[in-house]
N, C-alpha and C positions, 0 to 999 in steps of 0.2 A: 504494500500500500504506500502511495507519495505521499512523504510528512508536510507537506503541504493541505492538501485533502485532512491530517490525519488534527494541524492546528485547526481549520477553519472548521472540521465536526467538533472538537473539543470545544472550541469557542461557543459556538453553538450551544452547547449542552451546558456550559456552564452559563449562558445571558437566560438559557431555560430552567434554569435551578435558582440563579439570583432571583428570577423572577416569580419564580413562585413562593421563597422565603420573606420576599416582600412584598407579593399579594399579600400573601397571609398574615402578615404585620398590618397591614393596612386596612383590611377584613378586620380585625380584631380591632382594632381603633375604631372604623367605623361601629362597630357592634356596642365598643363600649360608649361613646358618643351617643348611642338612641337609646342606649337603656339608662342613660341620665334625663334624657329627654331634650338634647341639644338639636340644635338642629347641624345638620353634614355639610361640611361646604363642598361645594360642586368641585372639580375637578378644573383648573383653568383650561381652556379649549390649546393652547401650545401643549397640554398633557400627551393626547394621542398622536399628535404631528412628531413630537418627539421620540416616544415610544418606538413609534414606526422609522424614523429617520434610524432607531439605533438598530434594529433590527435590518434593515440593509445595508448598514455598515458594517453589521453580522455578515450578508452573504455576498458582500460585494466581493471579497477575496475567489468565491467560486463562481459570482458572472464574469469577472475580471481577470484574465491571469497576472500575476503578479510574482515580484520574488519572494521569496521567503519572511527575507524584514519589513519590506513593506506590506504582508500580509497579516503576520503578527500584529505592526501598528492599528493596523486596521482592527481585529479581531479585540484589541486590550479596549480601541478608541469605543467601539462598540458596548463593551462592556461596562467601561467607567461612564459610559452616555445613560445608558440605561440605568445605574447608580444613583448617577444626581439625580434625572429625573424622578424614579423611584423613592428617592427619600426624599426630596423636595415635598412630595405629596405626601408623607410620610409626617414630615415637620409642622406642615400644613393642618393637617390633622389633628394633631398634638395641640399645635397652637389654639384652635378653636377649643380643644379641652379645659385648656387651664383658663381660659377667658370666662 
């Protein structure tokens, strides 16, 4: 198998594991939010643009061919894209909490 292929599936798999450790952070926030009886704040609309922008930064290494470094950058940029936005909403949330 080309370790090229074998970054840009592990990339992969780890924006899909961040992602769902921090749904499920975000799940739980929203959850405890209504059971105070707060109201949720909406999601800013740059949320899903983002999201999605990080997700084909995810698989631009495989419509793309690229070399190896420059495919990594891509696969980490992807990742830490999906970070920020992911706890921004995360912060977000929180915030509404303690208010």
């Amino acid at each position: 198998m080309n370790i090229n292929l074998i970054v840009c599936i592990s990339g992969i798999l780890i924006w899909l594991l961040s992602f769902l450790v921090m749904n499920s952070k975000i799940n739980a926030q929203k959850k405890n939010l209504a059971a105070k009886g707060k109201n949720i704040p909406k999601a800013e609309t740059s949320f899903g643009a983002s999201l999605s922008l990080t997700i084909l930064v995810e698989l631009l290494p495989i419509i793309i061919p690229m070399k190896f470094f420059a495919e990594t950058v891509a696969c980490v940029c992807g990742l830490l894209g999906a970070y920020i936005v992911l706890n921004e909403r995360l912060i977000n949330l929180k915030k509404a909490d303690s208010e």
